[in-house]
C-alpha positions in Angstrom: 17.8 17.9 26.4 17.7 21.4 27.4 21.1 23.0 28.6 20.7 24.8 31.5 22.8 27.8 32.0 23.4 31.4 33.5 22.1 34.7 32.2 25.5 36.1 30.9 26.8 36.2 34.6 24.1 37.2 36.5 23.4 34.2 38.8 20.0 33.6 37.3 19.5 30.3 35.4 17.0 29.5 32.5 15.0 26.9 34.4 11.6 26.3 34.2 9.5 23.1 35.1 10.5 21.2 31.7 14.1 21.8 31.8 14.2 21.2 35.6 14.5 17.0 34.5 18.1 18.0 33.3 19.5 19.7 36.3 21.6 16.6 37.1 24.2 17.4 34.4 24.1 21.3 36.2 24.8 19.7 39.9 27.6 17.5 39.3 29.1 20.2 36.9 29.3 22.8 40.2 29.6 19.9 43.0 32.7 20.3 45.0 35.2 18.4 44.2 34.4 14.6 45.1 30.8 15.5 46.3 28.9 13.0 44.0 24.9 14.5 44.0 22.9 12.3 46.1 19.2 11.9 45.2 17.6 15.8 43.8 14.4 16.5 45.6 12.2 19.8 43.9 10.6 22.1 46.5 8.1 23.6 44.9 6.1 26.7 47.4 3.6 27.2 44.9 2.3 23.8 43.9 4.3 21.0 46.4 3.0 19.3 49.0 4.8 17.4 51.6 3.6 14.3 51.3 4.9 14.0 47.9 8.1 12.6 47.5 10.1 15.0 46.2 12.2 13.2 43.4 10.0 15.1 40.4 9.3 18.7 39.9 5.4 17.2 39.0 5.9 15.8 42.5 7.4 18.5 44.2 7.7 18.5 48.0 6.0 22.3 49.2 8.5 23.4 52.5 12.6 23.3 52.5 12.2 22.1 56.0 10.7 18.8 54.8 13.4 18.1 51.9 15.9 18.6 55.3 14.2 16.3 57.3 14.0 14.0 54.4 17.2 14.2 53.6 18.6 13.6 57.2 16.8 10.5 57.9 17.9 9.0 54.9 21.4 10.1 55.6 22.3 9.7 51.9 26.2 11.4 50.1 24.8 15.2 49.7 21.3 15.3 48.5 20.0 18.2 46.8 17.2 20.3 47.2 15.9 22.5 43.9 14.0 25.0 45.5 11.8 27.9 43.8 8.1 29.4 44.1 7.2 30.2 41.1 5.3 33.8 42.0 8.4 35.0 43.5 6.9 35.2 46.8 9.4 34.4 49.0 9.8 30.8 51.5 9.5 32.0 55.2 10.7 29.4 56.8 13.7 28.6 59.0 16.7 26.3 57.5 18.6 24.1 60.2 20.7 21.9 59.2 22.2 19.4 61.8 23.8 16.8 59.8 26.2 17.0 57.3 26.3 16.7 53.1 23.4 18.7 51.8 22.9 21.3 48.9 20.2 23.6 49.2 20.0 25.1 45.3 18.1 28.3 44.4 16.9 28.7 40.4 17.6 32.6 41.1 16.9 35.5 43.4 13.4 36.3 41.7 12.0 32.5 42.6 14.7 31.3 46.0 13.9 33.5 48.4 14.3 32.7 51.8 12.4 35.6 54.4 11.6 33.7 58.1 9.8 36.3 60.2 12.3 35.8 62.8 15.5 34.4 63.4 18.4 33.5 61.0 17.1 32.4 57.2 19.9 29.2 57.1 21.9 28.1 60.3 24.6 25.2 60.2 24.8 24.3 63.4 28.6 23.5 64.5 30.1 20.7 63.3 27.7 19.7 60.4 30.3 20.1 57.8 30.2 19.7 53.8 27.4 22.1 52.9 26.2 23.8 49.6 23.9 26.3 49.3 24.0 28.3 45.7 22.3 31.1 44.3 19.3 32.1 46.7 17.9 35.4 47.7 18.1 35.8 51.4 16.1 38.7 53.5 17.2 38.1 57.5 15.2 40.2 60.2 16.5 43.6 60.3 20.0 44.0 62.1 19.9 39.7 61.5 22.3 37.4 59.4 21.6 35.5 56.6 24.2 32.3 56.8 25.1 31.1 60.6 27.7 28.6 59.8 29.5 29.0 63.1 32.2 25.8 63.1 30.8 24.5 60.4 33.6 23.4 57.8 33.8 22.5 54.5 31.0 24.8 53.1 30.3 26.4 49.5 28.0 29.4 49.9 27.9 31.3 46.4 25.8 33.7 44.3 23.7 34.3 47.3 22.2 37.9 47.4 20.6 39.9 50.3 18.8 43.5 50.5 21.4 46.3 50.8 18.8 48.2 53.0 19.1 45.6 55.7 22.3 46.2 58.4 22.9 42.7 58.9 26.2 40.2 58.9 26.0 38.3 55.3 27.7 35.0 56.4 28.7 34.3 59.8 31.7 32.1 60.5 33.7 31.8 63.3 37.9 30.8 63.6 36.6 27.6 64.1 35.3 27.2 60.4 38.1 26.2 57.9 37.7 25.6 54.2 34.5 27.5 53.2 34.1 29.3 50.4 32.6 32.6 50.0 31.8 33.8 46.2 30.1 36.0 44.2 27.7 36.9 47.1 26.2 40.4 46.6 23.7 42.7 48.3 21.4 44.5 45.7 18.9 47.5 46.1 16.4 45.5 44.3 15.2 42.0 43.1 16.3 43.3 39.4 19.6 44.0 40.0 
């Protein structure tokens, strides 16, 4: 099996579509503690389609907002959602997450990227606690933020990157959000730093 791991510390993993079968062993190696991975969905902006299922990178849903959906109604322990477009053109969606135990996991800033026209590129809304979301490229509005996670606990947010030319908040949390970690989030001039 291939071993997935990180460019010599810079965020960026060697995965491509045969390697992406093995990114169990990566998940439950960076899970937080206790937070076995529920079932691994591939979102796939290039070549998905939302009426696949999801559970194969050959069978790759197309929109984040559908592995959400998917993933609430099933209400399963912290699914995971691999997502990545291949062309590096960016997903310009909104994320909401209203329930709680999810992992939203980017393959590196060059293929997650999350640019919505409008609005905030992830919000948490308040009380929909034990969250993941690692190693994603986020562009908010200008003057925008790129994490809401207003009372919101229990959250990982690392290696996530935004454009230093954008005044915007990085990751909003309130006093009302306890036990989130913040790591190894950076804002770079460009996609190759």
């Amino acid at each position: 099996s291939t071993e997935l791991v990180k460019d010599g510390g810079t965020g960026q993993f060697n995965a491509n579509k045969d390697n992406l079968h093995d990114i169990r062993q990566l998940l439950e190696a960076t899970s937080p503690s206790g937070a076995t991975p529920g079932d691994i969905y591939f979102i796939d902006g290039l070549n998905g389609n939302d009426a696949n299922s999801g559970l194969s990178p050959d069978d790759a849903l197309l929109t984040i907002g559908q592995f959400v959906g998917t993933a609430d109604a099933l209400a399963a322990a912290f699914d995971v959602g691999i997502f990545y477009h291949r062309d590096g053109t960016a997903f310009t969606e909104n994320v909401i997450i209203d329930f709680q135990g999810i992992r939203l996991q980017g393959l590196g800033k060059n293929v997650s990227q999350i640019a919505p026209v409008a609005g905030v590129p992830i919000t948490v809304n308040s009380g929909n606690n034990n969250y993941v979301f690692e190693n994603l490229f986020l562009t908010p509005p200008a003057a925008g933020t790129g994490i809401d996670a207003n009372g919101s606990s229990g959250g990982v947010i690392r290696d996530i990157w935004t454009p230093e030319d954008v005044a915007n908040t990085f990751v909003d949390l309130d006093t009302t959000t306890t036990e989130t970690l913040v790591e190894q989030c950076r804002s770079v001039s460009s996609l190759s730093d």
